[in-house]
PyMOL Python script that loads the backbone (N, CA, C, O; Angstrom):
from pymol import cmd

cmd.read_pdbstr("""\
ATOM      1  N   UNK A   1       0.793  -1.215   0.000  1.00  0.00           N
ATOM      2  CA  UNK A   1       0.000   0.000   0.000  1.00  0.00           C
ATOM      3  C   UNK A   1       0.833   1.277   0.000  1.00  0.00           C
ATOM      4  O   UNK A   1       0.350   2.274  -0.537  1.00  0.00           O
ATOM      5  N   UNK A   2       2.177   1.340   0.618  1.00  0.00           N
ATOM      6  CA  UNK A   2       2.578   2.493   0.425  1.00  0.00           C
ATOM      7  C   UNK A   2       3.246   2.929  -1.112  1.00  0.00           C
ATOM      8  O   UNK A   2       3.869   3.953  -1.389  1.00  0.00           O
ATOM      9  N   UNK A   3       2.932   1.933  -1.876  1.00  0.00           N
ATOM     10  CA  UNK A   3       3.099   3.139  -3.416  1.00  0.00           C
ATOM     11  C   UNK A   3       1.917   3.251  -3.811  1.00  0.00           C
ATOM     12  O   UNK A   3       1.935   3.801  -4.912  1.00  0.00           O
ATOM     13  N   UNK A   4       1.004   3.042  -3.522  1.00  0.00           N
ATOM     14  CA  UNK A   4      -0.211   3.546  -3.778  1.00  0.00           C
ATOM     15  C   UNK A   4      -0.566   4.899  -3.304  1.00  0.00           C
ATOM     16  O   UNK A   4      -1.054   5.855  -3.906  1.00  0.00           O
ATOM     17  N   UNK A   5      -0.060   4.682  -1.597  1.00  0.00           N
ATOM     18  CA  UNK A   5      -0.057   6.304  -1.278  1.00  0.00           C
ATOM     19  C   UNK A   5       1.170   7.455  -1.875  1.00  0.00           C
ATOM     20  O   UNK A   5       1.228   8.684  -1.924  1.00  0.00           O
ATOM     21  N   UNK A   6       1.912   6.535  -2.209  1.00  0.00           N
ATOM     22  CA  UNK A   6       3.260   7.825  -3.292  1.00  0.00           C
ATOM     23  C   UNK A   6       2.588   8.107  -4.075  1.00  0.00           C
ATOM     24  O   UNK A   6       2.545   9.337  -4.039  1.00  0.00           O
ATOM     25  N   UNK A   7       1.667   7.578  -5.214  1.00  0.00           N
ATOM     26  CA  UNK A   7       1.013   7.480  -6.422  1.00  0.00           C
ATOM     27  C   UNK A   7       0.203   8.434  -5.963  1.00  0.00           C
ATOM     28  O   UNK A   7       0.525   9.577  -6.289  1.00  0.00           O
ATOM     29  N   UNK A   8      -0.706   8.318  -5.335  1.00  0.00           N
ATOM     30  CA  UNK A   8      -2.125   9.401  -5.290  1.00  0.00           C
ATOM     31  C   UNK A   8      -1.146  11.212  -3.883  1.00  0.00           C
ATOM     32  O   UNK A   8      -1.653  12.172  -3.303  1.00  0.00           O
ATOM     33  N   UNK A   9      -0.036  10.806  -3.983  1.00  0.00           N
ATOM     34  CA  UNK A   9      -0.155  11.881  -3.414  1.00  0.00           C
ATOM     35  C   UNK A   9       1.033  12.515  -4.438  1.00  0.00           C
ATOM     36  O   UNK A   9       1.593  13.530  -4.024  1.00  0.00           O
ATOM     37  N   UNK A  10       1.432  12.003  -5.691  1.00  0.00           N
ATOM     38  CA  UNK A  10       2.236  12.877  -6.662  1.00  0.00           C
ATOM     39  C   UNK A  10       1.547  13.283  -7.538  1.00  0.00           C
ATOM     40  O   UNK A  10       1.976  14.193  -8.247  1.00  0.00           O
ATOM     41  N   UNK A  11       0.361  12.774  -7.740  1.00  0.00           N
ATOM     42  CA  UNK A  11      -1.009  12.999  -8.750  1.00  0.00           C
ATOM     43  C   UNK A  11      -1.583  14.342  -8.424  1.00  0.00           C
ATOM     44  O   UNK A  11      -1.925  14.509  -7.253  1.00  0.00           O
ATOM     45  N   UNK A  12      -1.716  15.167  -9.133  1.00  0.00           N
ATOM     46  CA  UNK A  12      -2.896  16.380  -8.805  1.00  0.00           C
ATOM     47  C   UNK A  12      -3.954  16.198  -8.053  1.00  0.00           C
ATOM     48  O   UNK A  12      -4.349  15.058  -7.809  1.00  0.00           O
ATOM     49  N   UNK A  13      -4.608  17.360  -7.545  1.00  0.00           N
ATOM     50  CA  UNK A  13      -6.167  16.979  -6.997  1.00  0.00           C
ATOM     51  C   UNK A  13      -7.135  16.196  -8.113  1.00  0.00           C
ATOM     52  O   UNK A  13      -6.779  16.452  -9.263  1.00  0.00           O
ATOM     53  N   UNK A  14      -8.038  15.490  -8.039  1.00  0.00           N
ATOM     54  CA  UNK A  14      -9.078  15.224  -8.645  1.00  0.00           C
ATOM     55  C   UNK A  14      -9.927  16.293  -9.465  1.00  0.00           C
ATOM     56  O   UNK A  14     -10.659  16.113 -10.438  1.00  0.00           O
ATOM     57  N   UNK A  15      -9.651  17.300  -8.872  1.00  0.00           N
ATOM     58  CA  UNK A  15     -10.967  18.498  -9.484  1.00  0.00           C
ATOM     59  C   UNK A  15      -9.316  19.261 -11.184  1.00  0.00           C
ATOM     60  O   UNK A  15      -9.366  19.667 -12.345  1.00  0.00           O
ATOM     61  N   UNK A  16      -8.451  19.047 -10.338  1.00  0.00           N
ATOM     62  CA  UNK A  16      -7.441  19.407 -11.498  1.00  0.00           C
ATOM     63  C   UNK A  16      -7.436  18.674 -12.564  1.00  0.00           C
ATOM     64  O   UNK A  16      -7.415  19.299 -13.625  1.00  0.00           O
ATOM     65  N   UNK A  17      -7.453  17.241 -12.631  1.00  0.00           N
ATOM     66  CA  UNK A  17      -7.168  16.329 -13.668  1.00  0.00           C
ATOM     67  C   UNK A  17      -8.303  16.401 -14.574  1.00  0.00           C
ATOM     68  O   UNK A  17      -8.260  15.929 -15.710  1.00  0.00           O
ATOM     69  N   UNK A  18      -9.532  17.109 -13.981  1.00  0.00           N
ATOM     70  CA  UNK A  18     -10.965  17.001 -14.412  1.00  0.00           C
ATOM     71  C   UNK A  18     -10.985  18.144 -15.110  1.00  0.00           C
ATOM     72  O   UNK A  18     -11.669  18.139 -16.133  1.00  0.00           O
ATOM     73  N   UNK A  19     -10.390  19.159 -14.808  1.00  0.00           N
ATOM     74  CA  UNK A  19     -10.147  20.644 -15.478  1.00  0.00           C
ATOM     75  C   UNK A  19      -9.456  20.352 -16.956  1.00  0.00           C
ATOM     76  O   UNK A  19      -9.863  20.624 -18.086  1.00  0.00           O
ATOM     77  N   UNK A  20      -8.538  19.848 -16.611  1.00  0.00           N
ATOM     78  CA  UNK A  20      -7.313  19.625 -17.655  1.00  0.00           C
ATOM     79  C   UNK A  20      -8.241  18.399 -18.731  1.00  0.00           C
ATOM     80  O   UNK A  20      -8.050  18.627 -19.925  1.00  0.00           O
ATOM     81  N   UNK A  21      -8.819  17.651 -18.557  1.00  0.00           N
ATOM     82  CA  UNK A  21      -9.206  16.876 -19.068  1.00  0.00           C
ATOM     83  C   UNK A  21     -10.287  17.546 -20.237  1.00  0.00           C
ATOM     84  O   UNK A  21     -10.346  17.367 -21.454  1.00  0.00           O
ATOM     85  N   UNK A  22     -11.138  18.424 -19.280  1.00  0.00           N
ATOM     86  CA  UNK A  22     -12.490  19.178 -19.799  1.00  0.00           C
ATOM     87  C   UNK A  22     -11.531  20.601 -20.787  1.00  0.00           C
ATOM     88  O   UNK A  22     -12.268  21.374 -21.400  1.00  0.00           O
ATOM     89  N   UNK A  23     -10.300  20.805 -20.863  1.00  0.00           N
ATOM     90  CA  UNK A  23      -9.841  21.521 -22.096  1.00  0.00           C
ATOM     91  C   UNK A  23      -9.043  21.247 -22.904  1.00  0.00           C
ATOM     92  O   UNK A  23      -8.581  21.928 -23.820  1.00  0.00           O
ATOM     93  N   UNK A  24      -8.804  20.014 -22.532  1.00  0.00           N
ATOM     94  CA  UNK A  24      -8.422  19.154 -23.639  1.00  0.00           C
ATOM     95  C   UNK A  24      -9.339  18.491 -24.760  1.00  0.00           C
ATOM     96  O   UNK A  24      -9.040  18.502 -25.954  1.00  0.00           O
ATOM     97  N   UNK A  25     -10.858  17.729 -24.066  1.00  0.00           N
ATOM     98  CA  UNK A  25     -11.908  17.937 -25.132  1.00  0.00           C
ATOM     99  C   UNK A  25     -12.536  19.175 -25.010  1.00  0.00           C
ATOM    100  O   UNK A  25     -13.733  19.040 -24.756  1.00  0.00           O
ATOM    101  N   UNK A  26     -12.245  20.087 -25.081  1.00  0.00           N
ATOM    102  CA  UNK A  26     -12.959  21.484 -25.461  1.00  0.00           C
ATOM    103  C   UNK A  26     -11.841  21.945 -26.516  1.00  0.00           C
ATOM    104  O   UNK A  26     -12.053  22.767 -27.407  1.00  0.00           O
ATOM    105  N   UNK A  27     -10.519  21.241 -26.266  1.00  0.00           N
ATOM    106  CA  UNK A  27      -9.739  22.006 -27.677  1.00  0.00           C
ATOM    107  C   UNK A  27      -9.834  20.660 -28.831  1.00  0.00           C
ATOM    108  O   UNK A  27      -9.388  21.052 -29.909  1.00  0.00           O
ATOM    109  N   UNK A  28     -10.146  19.657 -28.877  1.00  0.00           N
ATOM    110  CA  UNK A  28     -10.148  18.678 -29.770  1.00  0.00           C
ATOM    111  C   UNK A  28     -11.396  19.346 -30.627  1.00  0.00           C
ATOM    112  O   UNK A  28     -11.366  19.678 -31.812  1.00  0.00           O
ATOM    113  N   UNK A  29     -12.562  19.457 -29.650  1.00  0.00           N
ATOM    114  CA  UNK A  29     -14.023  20.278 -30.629  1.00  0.00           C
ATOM    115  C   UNK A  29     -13.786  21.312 -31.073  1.00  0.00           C
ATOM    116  O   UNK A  29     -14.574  21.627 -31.965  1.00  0.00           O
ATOM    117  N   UNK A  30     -12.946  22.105 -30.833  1.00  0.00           N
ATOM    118  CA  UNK A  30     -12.621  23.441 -31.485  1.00  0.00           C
ATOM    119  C   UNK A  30     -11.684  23.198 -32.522  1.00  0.00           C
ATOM    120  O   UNK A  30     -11.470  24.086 -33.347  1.00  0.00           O
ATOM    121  N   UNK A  31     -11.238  22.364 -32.569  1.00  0.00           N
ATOM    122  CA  UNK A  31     -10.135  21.932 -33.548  1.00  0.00           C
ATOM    123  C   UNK A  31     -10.974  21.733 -34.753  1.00  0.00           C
ATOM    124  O   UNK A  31     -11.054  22.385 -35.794  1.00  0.00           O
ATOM    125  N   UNK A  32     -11.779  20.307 -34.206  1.00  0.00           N
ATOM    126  CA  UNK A  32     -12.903  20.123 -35.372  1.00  0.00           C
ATOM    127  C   UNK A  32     -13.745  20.344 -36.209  1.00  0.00           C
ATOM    128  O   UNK A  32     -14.163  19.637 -37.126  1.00  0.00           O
ATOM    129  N   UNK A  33     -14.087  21.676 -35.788  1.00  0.00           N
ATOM    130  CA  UNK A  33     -15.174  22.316 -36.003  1.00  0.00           C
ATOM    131  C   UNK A  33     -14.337  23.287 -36.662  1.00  0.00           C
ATOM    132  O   UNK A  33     -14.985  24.021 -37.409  1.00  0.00           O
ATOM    133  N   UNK A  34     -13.017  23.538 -36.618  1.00  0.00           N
ATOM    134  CA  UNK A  34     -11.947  24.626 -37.425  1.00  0.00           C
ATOM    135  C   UNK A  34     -11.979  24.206 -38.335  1.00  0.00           C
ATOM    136  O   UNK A  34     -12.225  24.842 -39.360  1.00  0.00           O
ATOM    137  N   UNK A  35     -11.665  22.588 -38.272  1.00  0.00           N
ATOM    138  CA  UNK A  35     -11.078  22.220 -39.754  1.00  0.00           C
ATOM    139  C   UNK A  35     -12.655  21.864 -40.560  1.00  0.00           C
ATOM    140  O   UNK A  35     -12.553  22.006 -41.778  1.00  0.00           O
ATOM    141  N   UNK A  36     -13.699  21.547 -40.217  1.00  0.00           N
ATOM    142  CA  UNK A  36     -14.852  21.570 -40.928  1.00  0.00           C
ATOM    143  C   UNK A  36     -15.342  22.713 -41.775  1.00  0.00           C
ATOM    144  O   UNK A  36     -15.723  22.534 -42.932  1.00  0.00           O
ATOM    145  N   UNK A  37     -15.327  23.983 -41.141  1.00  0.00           N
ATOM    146  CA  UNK A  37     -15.095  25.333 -41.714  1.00  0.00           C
ATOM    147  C   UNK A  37     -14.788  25.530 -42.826  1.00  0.00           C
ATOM    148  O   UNK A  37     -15.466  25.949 -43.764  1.00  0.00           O
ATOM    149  N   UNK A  38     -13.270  25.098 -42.750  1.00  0.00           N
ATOM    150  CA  UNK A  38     -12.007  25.228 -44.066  1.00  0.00           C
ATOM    151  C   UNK A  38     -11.153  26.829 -43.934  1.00  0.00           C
ATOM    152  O   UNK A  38     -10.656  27.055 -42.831  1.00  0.00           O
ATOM    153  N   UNK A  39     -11.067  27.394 -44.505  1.00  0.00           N
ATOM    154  CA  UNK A  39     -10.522  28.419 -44.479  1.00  0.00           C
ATOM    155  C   UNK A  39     -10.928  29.051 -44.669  1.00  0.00           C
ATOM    156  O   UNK A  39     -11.622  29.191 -45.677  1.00  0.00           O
ATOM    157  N   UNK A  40     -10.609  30.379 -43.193  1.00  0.00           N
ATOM    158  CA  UNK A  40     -11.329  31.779 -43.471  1.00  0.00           C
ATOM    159  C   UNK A  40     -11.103  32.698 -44.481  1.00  0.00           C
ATOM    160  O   UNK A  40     -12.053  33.453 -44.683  1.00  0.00           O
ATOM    161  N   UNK A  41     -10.047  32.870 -45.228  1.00  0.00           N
ATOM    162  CA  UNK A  41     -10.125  33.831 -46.239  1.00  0.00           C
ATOM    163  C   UNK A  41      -9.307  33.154 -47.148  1.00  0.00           C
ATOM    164  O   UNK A  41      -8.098  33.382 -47.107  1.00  0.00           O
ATOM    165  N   UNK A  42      -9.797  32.284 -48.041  1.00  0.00           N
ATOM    166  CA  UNK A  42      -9.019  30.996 -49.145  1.00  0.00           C
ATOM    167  C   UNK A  42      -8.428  32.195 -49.982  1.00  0.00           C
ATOM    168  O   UNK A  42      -7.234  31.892 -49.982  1.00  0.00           O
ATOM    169  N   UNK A  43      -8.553  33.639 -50.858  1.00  0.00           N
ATOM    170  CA  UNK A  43      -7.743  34.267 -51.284  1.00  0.00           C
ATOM    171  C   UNK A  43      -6.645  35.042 -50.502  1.00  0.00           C
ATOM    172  O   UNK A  43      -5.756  35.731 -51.002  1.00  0.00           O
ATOM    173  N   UNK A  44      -6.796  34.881 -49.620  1.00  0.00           N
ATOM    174  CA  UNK A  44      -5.795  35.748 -49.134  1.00  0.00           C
ATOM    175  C   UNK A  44      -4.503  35.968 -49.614  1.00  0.00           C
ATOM    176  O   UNK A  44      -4.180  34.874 -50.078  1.00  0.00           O
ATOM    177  N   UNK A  45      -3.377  36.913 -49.808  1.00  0.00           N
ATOM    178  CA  UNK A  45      -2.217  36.744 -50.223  1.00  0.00           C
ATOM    179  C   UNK A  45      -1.268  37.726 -49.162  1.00  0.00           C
ATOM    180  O   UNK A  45      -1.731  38.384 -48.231  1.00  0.00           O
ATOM    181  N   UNK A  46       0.169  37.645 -49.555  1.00  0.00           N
ATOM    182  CA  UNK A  46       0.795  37.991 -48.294  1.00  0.00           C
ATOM    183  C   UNK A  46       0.785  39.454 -48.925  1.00  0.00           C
ATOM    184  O   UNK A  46       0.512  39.742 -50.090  1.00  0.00           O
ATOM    185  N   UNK A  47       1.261  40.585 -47.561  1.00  0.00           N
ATOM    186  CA  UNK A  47       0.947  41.751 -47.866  1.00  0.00           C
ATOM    187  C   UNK A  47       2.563  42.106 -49.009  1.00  0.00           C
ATOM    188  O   UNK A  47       3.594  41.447 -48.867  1.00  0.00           O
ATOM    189  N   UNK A  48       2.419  43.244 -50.058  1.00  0.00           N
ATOM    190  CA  UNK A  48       3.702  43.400 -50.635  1.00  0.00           C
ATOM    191  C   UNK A  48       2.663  44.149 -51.956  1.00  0.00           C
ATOM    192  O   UNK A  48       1.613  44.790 -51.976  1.00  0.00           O
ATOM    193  N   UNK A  49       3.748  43.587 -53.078  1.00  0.00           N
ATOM    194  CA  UNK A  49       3.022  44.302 -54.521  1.00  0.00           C
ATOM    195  C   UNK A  49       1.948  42.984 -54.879  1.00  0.00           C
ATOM    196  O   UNK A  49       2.116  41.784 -54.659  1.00  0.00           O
ATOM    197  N   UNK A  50       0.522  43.858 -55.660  1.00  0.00           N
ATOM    198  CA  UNK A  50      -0.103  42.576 -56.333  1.00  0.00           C
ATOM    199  C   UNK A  50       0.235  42.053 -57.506  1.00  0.00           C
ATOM    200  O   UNK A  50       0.810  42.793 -58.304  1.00  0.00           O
ATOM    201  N   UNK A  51      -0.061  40.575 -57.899  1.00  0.00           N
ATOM    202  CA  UNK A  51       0.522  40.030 -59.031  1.00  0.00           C
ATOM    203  C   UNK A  51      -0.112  40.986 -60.303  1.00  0.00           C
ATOM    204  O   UNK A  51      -1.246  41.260 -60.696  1.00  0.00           O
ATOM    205  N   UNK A  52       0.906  41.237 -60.605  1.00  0.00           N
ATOM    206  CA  UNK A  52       0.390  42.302 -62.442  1.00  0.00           C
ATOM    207  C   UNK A  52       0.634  43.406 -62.180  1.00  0.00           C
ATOM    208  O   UNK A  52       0.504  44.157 -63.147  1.00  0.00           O
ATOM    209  N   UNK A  53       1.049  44.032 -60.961  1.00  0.00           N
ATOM    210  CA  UNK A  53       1.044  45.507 -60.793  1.00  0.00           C
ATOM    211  C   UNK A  53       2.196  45.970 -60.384  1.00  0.00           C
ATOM    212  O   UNK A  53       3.020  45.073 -60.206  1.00  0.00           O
ATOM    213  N   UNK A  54       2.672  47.325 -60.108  1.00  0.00           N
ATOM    214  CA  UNK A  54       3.727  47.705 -59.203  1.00  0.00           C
ATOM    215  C   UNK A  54       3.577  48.468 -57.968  1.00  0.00           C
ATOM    216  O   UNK A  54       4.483  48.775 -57.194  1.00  0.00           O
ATOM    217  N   UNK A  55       2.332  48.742 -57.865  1.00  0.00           N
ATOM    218  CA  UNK A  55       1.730  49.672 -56.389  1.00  0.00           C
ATOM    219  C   UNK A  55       1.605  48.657 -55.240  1.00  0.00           C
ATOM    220  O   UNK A  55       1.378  47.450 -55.310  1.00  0.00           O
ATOM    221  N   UNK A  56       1.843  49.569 -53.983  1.00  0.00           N
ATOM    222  CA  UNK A  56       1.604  48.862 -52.962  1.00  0.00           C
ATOM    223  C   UNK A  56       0.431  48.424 -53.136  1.00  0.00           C
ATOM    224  O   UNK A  56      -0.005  48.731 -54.246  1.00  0.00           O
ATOM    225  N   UNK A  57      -0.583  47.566 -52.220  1.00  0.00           N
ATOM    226  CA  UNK A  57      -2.027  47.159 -52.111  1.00  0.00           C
ATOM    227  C   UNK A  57      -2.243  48.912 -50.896  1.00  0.00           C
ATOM    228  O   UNK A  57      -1.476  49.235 -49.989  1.00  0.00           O
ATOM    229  N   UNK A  58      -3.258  49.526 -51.265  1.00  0.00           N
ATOM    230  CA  UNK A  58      -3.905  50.515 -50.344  1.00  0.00           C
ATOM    231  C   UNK A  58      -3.838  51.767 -50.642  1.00  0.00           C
ATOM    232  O   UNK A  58      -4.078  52.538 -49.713  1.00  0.00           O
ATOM    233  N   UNK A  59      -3.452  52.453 -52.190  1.00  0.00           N
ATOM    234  CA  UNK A  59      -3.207  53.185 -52.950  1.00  0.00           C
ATOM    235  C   UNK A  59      -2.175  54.332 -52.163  1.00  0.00           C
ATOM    236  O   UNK A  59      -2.451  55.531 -52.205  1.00  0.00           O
ATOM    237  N   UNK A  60      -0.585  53.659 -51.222  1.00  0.00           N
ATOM    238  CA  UNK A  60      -0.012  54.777 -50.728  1.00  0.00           C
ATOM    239  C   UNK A  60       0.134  55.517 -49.499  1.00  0.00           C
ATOM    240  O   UNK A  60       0.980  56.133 -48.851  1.00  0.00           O
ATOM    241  N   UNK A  61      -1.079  55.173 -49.477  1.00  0.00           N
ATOM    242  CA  UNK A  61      -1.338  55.934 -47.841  1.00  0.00           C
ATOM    243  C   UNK A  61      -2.170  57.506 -47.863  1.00  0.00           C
ATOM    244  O   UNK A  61      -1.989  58.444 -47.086  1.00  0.00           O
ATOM    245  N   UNK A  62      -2.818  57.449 -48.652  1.00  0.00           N
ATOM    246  CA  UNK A  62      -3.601  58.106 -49.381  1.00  0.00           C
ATOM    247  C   UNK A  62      -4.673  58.533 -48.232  1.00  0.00           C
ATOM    248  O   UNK A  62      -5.225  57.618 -47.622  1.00  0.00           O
ATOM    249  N   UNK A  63      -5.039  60.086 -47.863  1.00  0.00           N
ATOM    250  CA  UNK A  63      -5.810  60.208 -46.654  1.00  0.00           C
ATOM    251  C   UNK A  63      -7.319  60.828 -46.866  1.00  0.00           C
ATOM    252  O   UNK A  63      -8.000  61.523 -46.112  1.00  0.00           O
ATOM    253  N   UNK A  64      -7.578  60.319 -48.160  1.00  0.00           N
ATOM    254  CA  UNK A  64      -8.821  59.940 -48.765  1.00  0.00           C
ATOM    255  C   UNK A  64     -10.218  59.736 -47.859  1.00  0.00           C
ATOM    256  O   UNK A  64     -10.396  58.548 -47.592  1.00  0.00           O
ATOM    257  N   UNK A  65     -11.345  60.719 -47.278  1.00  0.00           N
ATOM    258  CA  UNK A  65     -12.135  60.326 -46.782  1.00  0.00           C
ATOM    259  C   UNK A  65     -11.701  61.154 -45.207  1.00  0.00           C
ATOM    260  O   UNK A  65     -12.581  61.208 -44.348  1.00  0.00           O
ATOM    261  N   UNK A  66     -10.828  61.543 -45.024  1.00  0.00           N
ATOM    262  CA  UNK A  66      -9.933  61.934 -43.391  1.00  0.00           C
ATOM    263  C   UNK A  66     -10.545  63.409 -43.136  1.00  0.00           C
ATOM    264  O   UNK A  66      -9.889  64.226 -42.489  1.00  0.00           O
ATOM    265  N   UNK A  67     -11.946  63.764 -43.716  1.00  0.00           N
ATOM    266  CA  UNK A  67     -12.178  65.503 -43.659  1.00  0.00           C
ATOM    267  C   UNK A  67     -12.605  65.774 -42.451  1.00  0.00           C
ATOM    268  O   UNK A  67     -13.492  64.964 -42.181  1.00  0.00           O
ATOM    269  N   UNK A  68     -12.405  66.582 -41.497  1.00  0.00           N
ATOM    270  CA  UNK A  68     -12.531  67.063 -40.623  1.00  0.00           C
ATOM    271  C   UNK A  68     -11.799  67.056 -40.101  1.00  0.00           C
ATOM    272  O   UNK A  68     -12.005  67.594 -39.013  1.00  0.00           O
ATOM    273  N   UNK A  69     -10.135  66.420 -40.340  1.00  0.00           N
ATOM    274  CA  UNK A  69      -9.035  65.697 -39.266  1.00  0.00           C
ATOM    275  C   UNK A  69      -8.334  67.272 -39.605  1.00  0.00           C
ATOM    276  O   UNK A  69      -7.105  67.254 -39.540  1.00  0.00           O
ATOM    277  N   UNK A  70      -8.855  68.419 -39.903  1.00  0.00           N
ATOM    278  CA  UNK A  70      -7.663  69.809 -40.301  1.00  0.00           C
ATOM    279  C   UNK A  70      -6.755  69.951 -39.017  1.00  0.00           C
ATOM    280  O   UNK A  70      -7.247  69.210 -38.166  1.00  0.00           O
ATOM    281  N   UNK A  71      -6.040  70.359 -38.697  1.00  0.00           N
ATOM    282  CA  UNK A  71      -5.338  70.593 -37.210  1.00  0.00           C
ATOM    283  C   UNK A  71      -4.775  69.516 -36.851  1.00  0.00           C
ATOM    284  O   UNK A  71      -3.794  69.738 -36.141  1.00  0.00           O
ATOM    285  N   UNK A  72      -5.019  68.233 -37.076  1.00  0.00           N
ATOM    286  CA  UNK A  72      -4.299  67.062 -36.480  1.00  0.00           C
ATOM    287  C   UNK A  72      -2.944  67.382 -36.166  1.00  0.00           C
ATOM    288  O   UNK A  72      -2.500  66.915 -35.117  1.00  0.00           O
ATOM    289  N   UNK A  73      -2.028  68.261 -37.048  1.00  0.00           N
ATOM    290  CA  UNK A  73      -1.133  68.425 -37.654  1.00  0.00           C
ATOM    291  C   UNK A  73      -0.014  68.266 -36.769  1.00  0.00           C
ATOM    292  O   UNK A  73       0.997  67.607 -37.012  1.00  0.00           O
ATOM    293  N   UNK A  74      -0.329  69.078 -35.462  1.00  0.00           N
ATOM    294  CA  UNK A  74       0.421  69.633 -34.583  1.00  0.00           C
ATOM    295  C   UNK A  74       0.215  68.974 -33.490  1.00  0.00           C
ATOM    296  O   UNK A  74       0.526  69.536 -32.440  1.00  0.00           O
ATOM    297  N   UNK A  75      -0.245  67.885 -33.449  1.00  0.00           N
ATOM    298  CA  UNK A  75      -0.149  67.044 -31.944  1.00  0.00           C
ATOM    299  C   UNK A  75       1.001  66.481 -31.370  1.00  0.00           C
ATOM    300  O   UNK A  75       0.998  65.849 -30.314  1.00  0.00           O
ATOM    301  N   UNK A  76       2.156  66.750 -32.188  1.00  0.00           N
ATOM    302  CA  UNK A  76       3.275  66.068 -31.267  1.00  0.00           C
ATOM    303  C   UNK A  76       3.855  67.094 -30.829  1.00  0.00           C
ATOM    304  O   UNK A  76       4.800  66.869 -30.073  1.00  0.00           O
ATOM    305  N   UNK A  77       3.562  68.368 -31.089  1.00  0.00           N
ATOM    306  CA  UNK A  77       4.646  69.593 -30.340  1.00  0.00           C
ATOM    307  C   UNK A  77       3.955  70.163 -29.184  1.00  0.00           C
ATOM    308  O   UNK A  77       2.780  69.981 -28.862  1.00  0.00           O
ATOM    309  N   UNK A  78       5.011  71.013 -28.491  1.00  0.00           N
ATOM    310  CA  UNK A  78       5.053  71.298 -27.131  1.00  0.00           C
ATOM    311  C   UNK A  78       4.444  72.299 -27.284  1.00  0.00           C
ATOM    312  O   UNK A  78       4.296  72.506 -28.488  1.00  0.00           O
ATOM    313  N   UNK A  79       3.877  73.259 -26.505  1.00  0.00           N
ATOM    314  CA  UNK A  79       2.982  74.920 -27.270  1.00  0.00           C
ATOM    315  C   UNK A  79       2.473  75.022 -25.892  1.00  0.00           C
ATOM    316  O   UNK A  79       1.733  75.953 -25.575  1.00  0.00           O
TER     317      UNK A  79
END
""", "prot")
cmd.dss("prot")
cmd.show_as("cartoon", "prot")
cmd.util.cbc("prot")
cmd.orient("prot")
């Protein structure tokens, strides 16, 4: 009997092994249910130039749409 008591007293609590257990099948179903999905954005491509072109992707940095931002200008100086 006394490796039985080495055994259950090198073992975690009961409520731990039950934790660990319960996110281990909670990540197997999440797994599953990922790969059932398939892929979230199947075109995606890495960021850089697009194929056929020579422009960045986002026309530049272009501040298109930004009206009302007048004055921004000066927010990093001391005054």
């Amino acid at each position: 009997m006394p490796l039985v008591r080495r055994l259950s007293s090198a073992l975690p609590a009961k409520p731990v092994i039950g934790f660990v257990a319960l996110l281990a099948v909670l990540f197997v179903c999440a797994y599953v249910a990922g790969a059932a999905a398939g892929p979230v954005a199947p075109g995606i491509r890495p960021s850089g130039t697009l194929p056929g072109t020579s422009q960045q992707p986002g026309g530049g940095g272009s501040m298109d749409g930004m009206s009302g931002m007048d004055g921004m200008g000066g927010m990093g100086e001391m005054g």
